[in-house]
C-alpha atoms as one frame of an Amber mdcrd trajectory, in Angstrom:
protein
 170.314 121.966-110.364 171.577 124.700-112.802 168.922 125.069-114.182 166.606
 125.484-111.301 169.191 128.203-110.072 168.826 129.620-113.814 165.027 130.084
-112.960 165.428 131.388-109.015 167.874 134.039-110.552 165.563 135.078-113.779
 162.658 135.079-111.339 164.079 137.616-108.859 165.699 139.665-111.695 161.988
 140.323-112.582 160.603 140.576-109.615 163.528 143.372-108.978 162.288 145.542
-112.188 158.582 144.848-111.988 159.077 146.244-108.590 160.822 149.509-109.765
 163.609 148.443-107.843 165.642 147.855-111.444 165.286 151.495-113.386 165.840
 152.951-116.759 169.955 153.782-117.608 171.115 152.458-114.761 173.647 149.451
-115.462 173.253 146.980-112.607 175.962 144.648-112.064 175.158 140.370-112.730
 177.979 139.605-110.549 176.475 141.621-107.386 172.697 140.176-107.944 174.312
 136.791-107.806 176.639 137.335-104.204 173.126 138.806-103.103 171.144 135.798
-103.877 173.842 133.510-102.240 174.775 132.076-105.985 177.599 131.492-108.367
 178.020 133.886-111.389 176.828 131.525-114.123 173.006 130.864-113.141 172.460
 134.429-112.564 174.509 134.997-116.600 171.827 132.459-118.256 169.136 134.355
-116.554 170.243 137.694-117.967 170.889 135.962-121.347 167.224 135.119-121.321
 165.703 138.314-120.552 168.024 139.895-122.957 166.493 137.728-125.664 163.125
 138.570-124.313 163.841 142.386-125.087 163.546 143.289-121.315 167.385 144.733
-120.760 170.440 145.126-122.898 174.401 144.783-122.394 176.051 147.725-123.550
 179.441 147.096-124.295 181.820 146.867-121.225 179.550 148.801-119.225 177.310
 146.494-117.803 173.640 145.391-118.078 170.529 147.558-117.863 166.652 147.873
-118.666 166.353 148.480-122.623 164.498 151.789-122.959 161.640 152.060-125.808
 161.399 154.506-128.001 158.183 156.465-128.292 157.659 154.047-131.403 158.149
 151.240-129.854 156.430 152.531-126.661 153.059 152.835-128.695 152.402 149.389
-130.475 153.551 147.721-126.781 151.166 150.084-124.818 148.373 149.414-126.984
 149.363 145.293-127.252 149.100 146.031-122.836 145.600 147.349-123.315 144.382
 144.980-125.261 145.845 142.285-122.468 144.961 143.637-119.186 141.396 144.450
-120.551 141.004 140.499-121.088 142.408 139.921-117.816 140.293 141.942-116.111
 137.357 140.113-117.823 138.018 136.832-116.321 139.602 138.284-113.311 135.840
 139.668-112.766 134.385 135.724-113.042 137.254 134.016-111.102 138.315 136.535
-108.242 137.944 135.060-104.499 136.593 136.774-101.603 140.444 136.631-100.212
 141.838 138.279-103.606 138.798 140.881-103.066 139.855 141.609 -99.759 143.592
 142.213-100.837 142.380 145.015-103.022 140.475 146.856-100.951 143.519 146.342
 -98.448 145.423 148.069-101.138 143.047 150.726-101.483 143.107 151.735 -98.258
 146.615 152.308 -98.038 146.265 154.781-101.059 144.018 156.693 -99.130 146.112
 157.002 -95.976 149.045 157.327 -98.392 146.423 160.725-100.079 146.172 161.759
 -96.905 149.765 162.157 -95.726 150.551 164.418 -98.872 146.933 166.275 -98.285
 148.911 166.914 -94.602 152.348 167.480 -95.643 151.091 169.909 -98.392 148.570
 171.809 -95.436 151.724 172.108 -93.392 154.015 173.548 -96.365 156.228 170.338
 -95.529 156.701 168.058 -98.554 160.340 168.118 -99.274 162.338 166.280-102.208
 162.848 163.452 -99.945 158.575 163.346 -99.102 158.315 163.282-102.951 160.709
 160.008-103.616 159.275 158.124-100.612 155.578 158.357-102.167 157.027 157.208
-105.278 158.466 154.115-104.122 155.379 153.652-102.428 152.952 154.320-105.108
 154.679 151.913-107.367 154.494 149.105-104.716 150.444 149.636-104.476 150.533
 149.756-108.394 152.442 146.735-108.751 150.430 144.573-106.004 147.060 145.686
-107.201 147.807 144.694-111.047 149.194 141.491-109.711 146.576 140.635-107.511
 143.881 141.181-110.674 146.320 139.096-112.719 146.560 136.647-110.538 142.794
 136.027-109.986 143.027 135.321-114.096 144.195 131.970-112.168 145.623 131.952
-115.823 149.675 131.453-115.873 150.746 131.938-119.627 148.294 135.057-119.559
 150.503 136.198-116.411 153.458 135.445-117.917 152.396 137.488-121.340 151.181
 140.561-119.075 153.757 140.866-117.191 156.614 140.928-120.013 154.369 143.523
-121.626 154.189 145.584-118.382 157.520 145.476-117.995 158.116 146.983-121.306
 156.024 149.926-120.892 157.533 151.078-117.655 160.448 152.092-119.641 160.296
 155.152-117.655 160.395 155.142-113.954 162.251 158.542-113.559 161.714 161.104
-110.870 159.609 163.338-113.407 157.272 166.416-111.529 155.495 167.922-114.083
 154.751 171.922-113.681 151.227 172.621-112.739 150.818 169.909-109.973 150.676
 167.597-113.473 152.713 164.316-111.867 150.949 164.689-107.960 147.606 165.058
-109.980 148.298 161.457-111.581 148.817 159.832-108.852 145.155 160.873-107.711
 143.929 159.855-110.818 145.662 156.311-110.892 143.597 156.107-107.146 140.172
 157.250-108.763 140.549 154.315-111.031 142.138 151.666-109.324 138.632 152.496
-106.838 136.521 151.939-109.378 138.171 148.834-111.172 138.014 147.046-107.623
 133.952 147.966-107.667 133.419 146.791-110.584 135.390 143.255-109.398 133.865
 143.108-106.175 130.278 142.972-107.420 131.590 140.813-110.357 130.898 142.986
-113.215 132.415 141.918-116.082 131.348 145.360-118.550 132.302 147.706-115.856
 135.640 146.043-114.876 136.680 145.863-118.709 135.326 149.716-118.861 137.466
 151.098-116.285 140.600 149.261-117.117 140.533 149.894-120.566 140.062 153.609
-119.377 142.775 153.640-116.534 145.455 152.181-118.865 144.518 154.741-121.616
 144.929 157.525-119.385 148.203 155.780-117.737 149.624 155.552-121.560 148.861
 159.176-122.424 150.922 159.868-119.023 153.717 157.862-119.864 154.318 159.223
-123.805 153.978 162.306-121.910 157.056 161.534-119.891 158.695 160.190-122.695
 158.273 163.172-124.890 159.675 165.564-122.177 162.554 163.363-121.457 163.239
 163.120-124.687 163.392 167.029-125.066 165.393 167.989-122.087 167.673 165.603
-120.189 168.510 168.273-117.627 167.169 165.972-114.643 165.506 169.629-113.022
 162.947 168.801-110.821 159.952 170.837-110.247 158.283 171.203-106.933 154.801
 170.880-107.317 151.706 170.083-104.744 148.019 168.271-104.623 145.593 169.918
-106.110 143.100 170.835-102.934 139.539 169.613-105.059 141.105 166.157-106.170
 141.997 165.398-102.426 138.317 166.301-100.921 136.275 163.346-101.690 138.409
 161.422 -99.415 136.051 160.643 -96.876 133.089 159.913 -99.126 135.746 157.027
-100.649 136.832 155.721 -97.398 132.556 155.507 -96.071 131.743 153.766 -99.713
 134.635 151.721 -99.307 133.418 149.623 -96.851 129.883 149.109 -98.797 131.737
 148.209-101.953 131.382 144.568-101.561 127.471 144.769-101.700 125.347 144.302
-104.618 124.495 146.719-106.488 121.105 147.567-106.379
């Protein structure tokens, strides 16, 4: 029975960070997690011993338990150990993936694109406020997280899950409220769209070279982002925050996404 508690209690622990809901420096407490989950102090103990031997958080001294931060030396070697990884995955995701899986992902896409949209709107109206800013990012990690899950799921490959998703949870080291001057950190999030559209093409007409190709290329771009982050974190721990907005060209393909959208299921000709 302790044991199977041990597992419900490391489960949701991960579930918690690979959600973003569990971020970098803050110290969460092992006691609360367990009078949350409706369980007594020492299943919910075992399960942070185990992730702590895993190298996913650290205790620091009386202080409580957090998410271990890399350091941009460590952050490389794991990024490019993720690349390798997911690029496999999405390899036999591309032979294995069901219609239902299929249709997930282009749920998820759609809710990008009305997601697009809104901050298109907001930034039209001169509206987007601090508050605007933190909603989208809660909500662009949840579409990140399900559409990486839903590829490594269709793997229909456990162990490889498993692997991936310690890995993942390694590189998100930062999950910080960083807006880059220049419309740098709204600009990503456009980006991460463009490729997440064409990685689901490339899996919904089951092409293996073109799903590998645009993975490969998405988390390249998504590591370059990150050291970014890391490097300017690094430099200036000031927590400033600047303001910054869509830029108008990334946003007006939207349409011509949403109308191909619908066709991407068919084969390619």
């Amino acid at each position: 029975m302790t044991t199977n508690l041990k597992t419900q209690a490391y489960q949701h622990i991960r579930e918690k960070m690979l959600r973003g809901h569990l971020v970098e420096g803050d110290f969460f407490s092992p006691r609360k997690i367990a009078k949350s989950m409706g369980m007594s102090y020492t299943p919910v103990r075992e399960a942070i011993l185990q992730l702590q031997t895993e190298g996913l958080v650290e205790k620091v001294g009386n202080r409580g338990v957090r998410l271990r931060s890399l350091t941009i030396e460590e952050l490389i070697p794991a990024f490019e150990l993720r690349i390798v990884m997911e690029t496999g995955a999405a390899e036999l995701a591309a032979e294995k993936i069901s219609d239902e899986e299929l249709a997930y992902l282009r749920k998820n896409i759609r809710k990008q694109i009305d997601l697009l949209k809104k901050l298109r709107a907001k930034g039209r109206q001169g509206l987007l406020t601090e508050e605007f800013f933190n909603h989208v990012d809660d909500q662009v990690l949840l579409f990140n997280f399900e559409f990486h899950l839903t590829i490594l799921n269709a793997t229909h490959n456990p162990q490889l899950i498993k692997n991936i998703g310690d890995i993942r949870l390694l590189t998100r080291c930062i999950n910080l409220r960083v807006h880059f001057m220049g419309g740098e950190y709204m600009d990503q999030n456009m980006r991460d769209f463009l490729f997440h559209y064409r990685i689901y093409r490339a899996l919904s007409r089951r092409n293996i070279d073109d799903a590998r190709v645009w993975i490969r290329k998405h988390l390249k771009n998504a590591f370059e982002y990150n050291l970014a982050i890391q490097k300017a974190v690094q430099s200036s721990r000031s927590g400033n925050r600047t303001r910054t907005y869509y830029t108008e060209a990334l946003l007006e393909s939207m349409q011509t996404f949403e109308s191909r959208l619908g066709d991407a299921s068919r084969p390619a000709k």
